[in-house]
C-alpha positions as CSV (number, residue, x, y, z in Angstrom):
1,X,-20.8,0.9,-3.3
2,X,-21.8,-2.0,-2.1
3,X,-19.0,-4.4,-3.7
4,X,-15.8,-1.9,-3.2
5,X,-13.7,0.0,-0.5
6,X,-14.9,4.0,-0.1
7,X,-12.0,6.7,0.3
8,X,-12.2,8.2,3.7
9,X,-13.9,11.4,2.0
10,X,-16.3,9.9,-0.2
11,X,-17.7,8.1,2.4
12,X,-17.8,10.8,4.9
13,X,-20.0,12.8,2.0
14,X,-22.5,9.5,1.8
15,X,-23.3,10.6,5.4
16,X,-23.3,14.2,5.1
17,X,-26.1,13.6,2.3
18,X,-28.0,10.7,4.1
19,X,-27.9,13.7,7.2
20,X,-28.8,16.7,4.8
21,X,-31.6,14.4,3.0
22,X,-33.1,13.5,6.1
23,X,-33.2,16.7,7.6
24,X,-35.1,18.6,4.6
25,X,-37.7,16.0,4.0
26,X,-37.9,14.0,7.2
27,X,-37.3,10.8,5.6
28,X,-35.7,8.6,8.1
29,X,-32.1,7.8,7.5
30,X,-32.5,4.5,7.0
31,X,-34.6,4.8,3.8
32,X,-32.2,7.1,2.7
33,X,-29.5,4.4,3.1
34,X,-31.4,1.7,1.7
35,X,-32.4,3.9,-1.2
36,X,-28.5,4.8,-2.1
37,X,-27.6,1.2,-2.3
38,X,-25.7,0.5,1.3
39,X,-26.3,-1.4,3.8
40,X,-27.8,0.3,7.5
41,X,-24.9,-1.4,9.5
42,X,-22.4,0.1,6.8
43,X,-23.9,3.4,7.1
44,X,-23.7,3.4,10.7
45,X,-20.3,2.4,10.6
46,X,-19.7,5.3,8.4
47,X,-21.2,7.8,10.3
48,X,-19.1,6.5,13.9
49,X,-16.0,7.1,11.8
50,X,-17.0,10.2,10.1
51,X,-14.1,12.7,9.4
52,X,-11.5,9.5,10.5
53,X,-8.8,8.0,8.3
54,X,-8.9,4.1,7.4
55,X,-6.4,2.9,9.6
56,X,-4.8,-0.6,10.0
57,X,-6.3,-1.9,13.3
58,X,-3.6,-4.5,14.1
59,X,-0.1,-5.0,14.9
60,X,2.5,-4.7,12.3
61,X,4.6,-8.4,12.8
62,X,7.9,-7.0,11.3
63,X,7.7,-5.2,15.2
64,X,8.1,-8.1,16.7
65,X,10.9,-9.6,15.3
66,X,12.9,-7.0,13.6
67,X,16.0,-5.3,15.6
68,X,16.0,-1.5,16.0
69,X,18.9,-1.6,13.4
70,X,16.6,-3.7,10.6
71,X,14.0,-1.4,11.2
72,X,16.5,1.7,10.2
73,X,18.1,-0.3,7.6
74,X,17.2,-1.0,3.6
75,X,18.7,-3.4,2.0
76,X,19.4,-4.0,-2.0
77,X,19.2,-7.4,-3.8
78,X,22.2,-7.5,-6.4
79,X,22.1,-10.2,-9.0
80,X,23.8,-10.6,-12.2
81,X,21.6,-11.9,-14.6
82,X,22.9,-14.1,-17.5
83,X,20.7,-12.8,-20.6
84,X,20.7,-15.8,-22.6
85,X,20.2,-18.5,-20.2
86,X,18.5,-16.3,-17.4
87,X,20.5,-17.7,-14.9
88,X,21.8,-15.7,-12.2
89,X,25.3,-15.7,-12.1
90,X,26.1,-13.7,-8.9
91,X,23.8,-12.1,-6.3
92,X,24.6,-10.1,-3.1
93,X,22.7,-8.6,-0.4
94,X,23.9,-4.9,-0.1
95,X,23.3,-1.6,2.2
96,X,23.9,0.6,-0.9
97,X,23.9,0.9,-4.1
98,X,25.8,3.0,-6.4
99,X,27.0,2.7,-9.9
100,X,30.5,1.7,-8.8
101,X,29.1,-0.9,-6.7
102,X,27.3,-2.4,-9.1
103,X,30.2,-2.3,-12.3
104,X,32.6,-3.7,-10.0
105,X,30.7,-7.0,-9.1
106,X,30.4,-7.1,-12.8
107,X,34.0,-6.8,-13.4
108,X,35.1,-9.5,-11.0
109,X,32.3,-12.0,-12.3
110,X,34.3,-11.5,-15.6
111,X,32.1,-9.8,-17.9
112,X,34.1,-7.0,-18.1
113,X,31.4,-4.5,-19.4
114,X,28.2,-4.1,-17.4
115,X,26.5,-0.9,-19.2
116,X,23.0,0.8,-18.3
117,X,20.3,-0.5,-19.0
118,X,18.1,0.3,-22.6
């Protein structure tokens, strides 16, 4: 446990047993903890976030510099790909995406066929 990041519940049943453990036998909690593998100030940790989620504890910088619109909006990247040389013949940023979209940029690039992919 030492080496890896504990799921929210997991970690909340580490402190449940360290707090059943020490109850029944009068073992103090920090045996307990050292016993299981974790260290005290991880334990503690634990047990001031028990029955929390992990959550991000800092700003998100696409709020800073995004416009109300970019934040509503999703865009598409697309690119025609030439299969032998891999060279992208044609790309486009879009709002949408549909099939006619997408065969028509085909069309006018001149390949005349675009068909789904195998």
């Amino acid at each position: 446990m030492k080496d890896s990041w504990a799921e929210p519940d997991i970690r909340d049943e580490v402190v449940d047993y360290v707090c059943y453990c020490s109850s029944r036998t009068e073992i103090k909690a920090g045996k307990i903890v050292n016993h299981i593998g974790i260290t005290r100030s991880k334990y503690y940790d634990w047990r001031h976030r028990y029955g929390k989620i992990n959550e991000h504890n800092a700003w998100i910088p696409r709020d800073f510099y995004l416009t109300d619109r970019e934040k509503r909006a999703f865009y598409y990247l697309c690119s025609i790909l030439d299969g032998f040389s891999r060279y992208i013949a044609h790309w486009e940023i879009r709002e949408s995406m549909t099939e006619a979209d997408v065969t028509g940029r085909c069309q006018r690039l001149g390949n005349g066929f675009c068909g789904p992919l195998q």
